[in-house]
N, C-alpha and C positions, 0 to 999 in steps of 0.2 A: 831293647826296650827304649820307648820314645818316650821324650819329657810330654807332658801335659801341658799345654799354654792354653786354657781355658778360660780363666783367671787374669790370667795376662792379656787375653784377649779381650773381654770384659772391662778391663780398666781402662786399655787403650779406645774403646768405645766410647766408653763415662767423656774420657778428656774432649772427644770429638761432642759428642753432646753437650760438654760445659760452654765448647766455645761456640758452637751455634747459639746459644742459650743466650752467653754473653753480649754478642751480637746481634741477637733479637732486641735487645734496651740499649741498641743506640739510635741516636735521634739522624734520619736520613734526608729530612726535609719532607718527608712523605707522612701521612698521620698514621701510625699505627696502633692498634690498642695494646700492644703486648710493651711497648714503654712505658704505660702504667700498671703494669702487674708488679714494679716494688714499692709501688705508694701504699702506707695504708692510711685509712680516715678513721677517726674516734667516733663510733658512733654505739649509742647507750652504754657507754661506759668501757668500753674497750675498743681498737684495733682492728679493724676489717680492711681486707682489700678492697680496693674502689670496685672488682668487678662483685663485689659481695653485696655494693649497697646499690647497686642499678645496674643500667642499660648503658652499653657503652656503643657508640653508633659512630660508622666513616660518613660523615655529612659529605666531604669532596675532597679530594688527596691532600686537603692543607688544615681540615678539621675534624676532630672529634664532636662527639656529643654525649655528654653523659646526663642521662634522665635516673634521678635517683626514686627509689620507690616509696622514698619518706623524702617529704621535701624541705623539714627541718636539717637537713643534712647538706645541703647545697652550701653554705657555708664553710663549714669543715671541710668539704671535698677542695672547695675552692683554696682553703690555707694551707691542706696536703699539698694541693698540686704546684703551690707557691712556694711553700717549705723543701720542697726536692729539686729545685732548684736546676733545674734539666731546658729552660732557654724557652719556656712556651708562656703565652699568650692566655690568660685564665678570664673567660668575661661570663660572668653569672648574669640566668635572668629566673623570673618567676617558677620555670618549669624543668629549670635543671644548669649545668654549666655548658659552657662553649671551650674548647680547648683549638688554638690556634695556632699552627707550627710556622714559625718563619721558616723564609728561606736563607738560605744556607748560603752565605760569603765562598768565597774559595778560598780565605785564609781560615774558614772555619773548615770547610772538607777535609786542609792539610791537617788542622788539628785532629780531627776524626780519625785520618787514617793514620796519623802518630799512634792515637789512644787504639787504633784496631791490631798494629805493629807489638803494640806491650802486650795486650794480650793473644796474641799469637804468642809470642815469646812466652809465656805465663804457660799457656799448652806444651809447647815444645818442651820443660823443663820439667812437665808433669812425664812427659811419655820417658823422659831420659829418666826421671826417678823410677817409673814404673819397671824398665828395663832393668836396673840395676837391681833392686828390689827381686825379677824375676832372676838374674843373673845369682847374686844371692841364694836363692832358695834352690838354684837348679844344683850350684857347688855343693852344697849340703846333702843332696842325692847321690848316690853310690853307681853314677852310670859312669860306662863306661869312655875312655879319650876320645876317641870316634865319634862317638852316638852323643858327645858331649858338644865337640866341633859343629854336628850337624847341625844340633838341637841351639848353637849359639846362630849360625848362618840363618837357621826358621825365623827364629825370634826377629833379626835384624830386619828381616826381606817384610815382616808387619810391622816396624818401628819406621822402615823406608815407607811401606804404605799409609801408614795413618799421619807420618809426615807431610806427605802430596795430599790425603782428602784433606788435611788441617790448613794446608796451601791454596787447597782449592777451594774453601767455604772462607777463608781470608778474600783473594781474590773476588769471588763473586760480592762480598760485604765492600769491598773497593769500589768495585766499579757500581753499586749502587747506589753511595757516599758520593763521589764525585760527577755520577752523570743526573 
């Protein structure tokens, strides 16, 4: 009888997703719209995504454009985008905001890839909790020494592998940061 690592397979998934995820809202010098997907702007009375109240557009690698579909809201967009505090360039006009990414120092790249450094580590310490978590649940099952050795060997050789893709979407976030 073989353990089930379904579950475990799943999780270790999640973590690889979070850290792309996390990785998509850092600022590369490049303009991309998915760094504003944790802003929200107040508009009639509650919290919206900026991509909820317009049009968010790559003008040319170094700006955004957001054309709002109410234009009472230009405003607001512009004090989200200044309140989050993420190192951009906010210049409003009549028909929507201008959003404009500096370029990137290289005493700022090294700080980037510090901050890309923790959360890799952040990943890494989810996949070690996930392992043990499964390791856990596997002791709890009635299989047998053997099939228990084996079933610890499986588990490792996807903990090895989701290591190196978590390495490898680390690295590629690097070399994006810095060139």
């Amino acid at each position: 009888m073989a353990y089930n690592f379904s579950d475990f397979k799943t999780a270790l998934k999640r973590v690889e997703e979070w850290l792309s995820k996390e990785y998509s809202g850092v600022h590369t010098g490049r303009a991309t719209p998915t760094l504003l997907d944790t802003i929200s702007v107040e508009s009639y009375g509650s919290y919206q995504p900026i991509k909820n109240v317009g049009t968010i557009s790559i003008e040319d690698p170094k700006t955004l454009r957001i054309v709002p579909w109410d234009k009472s809201v230009i405003k607001e967009i512009e004090r989200a985008i200044t309140a989050a505090n993420l190192g951009l360039s906010v210049a409003p006009d009549q028909d929507g905001v201008r959003i404009i990414f500096p370029m990137l120092t290289t005493e700022n790249r090294q700080k980037l890839v510090k901050v890309l450094k923790e959360k890799l580590e952040d990943a890494r310490i989810s996949v070690r909790k996930e392992r043990e978590e499964a390791s856990t649940k596997m002791k709890a099952t009635d299989l047998p020494e053997d099939d228990m050795f084996r079933a610890k060997e499986e588990m490792q050789k996807y903990v090895d592998e989701t290591n190196k893709n978590l390495e490898a979407i680390f690295e590629k976030k690097e070399h994006e940061v810095m060139n």
